[in-house]
VMD Tcl script that draws the C-alpha trace (Angstrom):
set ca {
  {24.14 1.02 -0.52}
  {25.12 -2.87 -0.59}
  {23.27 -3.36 2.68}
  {20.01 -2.43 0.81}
  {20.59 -5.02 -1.92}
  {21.59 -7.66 0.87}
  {18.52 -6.33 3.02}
  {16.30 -6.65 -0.07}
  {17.09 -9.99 -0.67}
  {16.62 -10.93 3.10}
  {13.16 -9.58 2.85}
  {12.11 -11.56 -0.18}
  {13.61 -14.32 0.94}
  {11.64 -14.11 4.05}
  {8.23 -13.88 1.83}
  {9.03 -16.42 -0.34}
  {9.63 -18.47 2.71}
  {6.43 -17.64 4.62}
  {4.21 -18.06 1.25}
  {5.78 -22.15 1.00}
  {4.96 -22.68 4.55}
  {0.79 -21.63 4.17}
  {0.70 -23.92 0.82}
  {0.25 -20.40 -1.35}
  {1.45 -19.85 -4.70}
  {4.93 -18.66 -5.12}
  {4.59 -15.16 -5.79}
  {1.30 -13.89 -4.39}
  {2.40 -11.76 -2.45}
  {4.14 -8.59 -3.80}
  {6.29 -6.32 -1.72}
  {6.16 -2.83 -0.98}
  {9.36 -1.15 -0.28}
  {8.08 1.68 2.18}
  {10.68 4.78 0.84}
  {9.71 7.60 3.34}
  {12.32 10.08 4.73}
  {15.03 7.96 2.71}
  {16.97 9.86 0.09}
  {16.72 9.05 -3.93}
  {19.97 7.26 -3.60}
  {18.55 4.48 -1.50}
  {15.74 4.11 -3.84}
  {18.25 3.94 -6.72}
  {19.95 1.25 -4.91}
  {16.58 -0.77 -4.35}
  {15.52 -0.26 -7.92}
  {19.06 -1.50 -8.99}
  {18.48 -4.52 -7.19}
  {15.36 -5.40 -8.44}
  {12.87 -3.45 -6.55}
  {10.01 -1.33 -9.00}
  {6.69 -0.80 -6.34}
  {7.50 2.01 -3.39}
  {5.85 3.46 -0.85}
  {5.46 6.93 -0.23}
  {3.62 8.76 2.98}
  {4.31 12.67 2.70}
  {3.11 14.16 -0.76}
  {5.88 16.49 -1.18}
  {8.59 13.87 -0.68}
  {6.46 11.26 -3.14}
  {6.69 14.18 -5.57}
  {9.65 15.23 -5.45}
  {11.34 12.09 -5.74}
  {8.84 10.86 -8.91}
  {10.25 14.17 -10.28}
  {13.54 13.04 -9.85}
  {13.32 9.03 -10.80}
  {11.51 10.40 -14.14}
  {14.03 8.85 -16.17}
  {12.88 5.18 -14.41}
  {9.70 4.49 -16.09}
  {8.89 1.16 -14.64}
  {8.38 2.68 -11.08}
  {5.45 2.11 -9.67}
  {4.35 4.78 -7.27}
  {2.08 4.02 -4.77}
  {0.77 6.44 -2.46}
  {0.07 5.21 1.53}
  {-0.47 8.08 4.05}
  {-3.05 10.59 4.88}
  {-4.66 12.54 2.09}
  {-5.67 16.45 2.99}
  {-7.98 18.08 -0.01}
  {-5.38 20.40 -0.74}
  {-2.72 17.98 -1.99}
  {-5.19 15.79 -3.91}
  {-4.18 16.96 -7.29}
  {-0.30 16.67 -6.66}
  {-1.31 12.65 -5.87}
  {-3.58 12.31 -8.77}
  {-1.38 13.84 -11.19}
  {1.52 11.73 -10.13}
  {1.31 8.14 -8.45}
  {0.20 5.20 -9.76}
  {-1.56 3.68 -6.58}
  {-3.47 4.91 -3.32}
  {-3.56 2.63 -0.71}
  {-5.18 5.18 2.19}
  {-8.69 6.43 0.41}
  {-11.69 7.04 3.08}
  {-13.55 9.76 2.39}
  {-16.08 10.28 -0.40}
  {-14.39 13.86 -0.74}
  {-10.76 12.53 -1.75}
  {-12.29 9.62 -4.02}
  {-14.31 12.50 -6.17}
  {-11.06 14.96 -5.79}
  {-8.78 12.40 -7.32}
  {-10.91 11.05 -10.41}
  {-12.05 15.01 -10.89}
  {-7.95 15.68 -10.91}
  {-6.70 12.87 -12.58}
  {-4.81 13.79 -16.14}
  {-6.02 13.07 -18.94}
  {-4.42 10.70 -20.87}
  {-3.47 8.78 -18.20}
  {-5.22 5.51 -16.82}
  {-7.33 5.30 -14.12}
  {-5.94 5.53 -10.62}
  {-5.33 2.41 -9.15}
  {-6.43 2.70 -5.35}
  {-7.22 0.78 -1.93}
  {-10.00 1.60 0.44}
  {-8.29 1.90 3.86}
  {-10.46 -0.13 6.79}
  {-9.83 0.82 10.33}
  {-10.48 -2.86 11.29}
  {-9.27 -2.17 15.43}
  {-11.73 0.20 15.65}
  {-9.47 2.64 16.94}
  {-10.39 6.50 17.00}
  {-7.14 7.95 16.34}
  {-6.56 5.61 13.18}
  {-7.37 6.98 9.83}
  {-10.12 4.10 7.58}
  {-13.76 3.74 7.18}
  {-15.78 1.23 9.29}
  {-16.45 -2.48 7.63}
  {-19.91 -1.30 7.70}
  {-19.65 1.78 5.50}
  {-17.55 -0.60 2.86}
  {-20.46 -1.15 0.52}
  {-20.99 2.71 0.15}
  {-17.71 2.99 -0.51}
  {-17.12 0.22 -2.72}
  {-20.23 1.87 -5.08}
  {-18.94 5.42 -5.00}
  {-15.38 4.61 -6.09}
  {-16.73 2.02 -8.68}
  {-18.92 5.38 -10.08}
  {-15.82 7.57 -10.62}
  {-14.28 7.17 -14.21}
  {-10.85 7.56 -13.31}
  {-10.40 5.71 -10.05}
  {-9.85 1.69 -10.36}
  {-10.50 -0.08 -6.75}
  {-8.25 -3.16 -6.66}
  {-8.78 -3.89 -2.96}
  {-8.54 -2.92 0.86}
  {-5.81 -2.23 2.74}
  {-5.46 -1.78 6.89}
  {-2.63 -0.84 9.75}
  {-4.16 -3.25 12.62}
  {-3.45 -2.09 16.26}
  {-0.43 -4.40 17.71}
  {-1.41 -7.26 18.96}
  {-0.05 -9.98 21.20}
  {0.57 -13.30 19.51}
  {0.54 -14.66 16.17}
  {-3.11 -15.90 16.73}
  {-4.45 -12.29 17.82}
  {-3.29 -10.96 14.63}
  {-4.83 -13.41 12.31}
  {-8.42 -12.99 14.11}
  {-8.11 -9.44 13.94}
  {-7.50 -9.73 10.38}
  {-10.50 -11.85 9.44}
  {-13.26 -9.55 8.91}
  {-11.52 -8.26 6.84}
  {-10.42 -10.71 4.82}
  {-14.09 -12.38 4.54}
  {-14.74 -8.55 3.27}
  {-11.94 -8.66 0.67}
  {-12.58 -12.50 -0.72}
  {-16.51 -10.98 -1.13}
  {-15.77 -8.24 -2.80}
  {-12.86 -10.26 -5.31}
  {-15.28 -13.34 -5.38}
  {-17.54 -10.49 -8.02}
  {-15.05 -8.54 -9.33}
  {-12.31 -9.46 -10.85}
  {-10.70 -6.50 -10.71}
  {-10.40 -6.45 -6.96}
  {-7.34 -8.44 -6.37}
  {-4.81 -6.16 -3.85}
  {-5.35 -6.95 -0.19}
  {-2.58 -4.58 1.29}
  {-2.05 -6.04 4.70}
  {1.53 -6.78 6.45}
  {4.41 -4.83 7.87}
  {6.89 -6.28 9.65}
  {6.13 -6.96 13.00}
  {3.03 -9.00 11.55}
  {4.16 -9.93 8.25}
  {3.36 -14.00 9.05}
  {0.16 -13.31 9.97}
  {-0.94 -11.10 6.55}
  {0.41 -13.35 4.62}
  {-1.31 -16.39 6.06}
  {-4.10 -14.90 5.87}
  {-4.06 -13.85 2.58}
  {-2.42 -10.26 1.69}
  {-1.26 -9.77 -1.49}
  {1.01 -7.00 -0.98}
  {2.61 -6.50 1.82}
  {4.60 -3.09 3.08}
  {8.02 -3.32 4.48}
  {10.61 -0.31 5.16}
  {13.30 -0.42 7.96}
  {14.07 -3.60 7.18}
  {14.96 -2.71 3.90}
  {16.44 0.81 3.82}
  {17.23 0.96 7.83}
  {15.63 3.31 10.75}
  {14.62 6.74 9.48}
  {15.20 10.17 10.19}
  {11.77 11.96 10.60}
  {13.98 15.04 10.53}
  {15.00 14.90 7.29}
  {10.99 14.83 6.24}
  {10.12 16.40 2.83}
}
mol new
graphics top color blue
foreach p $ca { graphics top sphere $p radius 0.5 }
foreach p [lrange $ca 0 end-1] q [lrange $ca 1 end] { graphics top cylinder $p $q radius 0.2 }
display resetview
């Protein structure tokens, strides 16, 4: 597990690095260590180095391992995958932070779900900003709906948008298909204060989110190395 401290520190180093070069303030940008398919150890490992927000996909696994990391209390939990109605409560009852909410159904299930006594769920409205049909996120144009209905639930918080591009070709295609969305995000933040998360960034555009102004940014392989889809929770 030494190659996940080393890779940690690589990745960091890397943001730090890219957040000097576009004149930002050192520490904008927080990382999100993307945890699917990879066993508690590895997430042990991370947290030992240093590492509190990760990423979860499948509900199951998320829950399982927030089950079993109990004991770590500063974890923050942040769910980023596909939601289906029937695993709405295990979400809402558990993590910290949704990153993929589109549909006025999940937004009510979650709040409706959420346990009492604990605060509001922090969450992300997910923008299909490539326009692509097989990609899960509203339209930019359905973002004000959106925006109203979550801020109308009692226990959801919106803290921002978040978006998984199509690949793109160059450096410069990246940032302009970013851009929208990022005028949409600096809107909504601009009267809100409470909007501040703008969850864009993996790794093979990681320059380009954070020039353009993501605040969290979601990084796996590099961190924990390729993963076995077989071993799926």
């Amino acid at each position: 597990m030494a190659d996940i401290k080393a890779n940690l520190a690589q990745v960091t180093g890397q943001i730090d690095q890219l957040v000097q070069q576009c004149h930002r303030a050192a520490g904008c940008v927080r990382l999100l260590a993307v945890s699917k398919t990879k066993p508690v150890s590895a997430l042990c490992a991370a947290y030992e180095a240093g590492q509190r927000a990760f990423g979860e996909n499948y509900v199951q696994e998320a829950v399982d391992k927030y089950h079993a990391l109990a004991h770590l209390t500063d974890i923050e939990w942040h769910f980023i995958g596909p939601i289906q109605s029937n695993k709405s409560r295990l979400i809402a009852e558990t993590m910290h932070w949704v990153h993929s909410l589109d549909r006025e159904k999940i937004a009510r299930r979650l709040s409706e779900q959420r346990l009492e006594g604990l605060p509001p769920l922090n969450v992300c409205i997910q923008v299909n900003i490539s326009g692509e049909e097989s990609k899960a996120g509203i339209a930019l144009s359905e973002l004000g709906y959106m925006v109203a209905l979550i801020k109308s639930l009692p226990n959801l918080q919106l803290r921002g948008l978040m978006a998984i591009p199509a690949p793109q070709e160059s450096h410069a295609a990246q940032c302009t298909v970013y851009a929208p969305l990022v005028k949409a995000f600096v809107d909504l933040s601009t009267s809100d204060s409470m909007i501040d998360t703008l969850s864009i960034g993996m790794s093979g555009d990681l320059a380009a989110a954070i020039e353009s102004g993501s605040t969290m940014v979601r990084v796996g392989t590099a961190i924990f190395g390729e993963r076995d889809y077989s071993a799926k929770a």
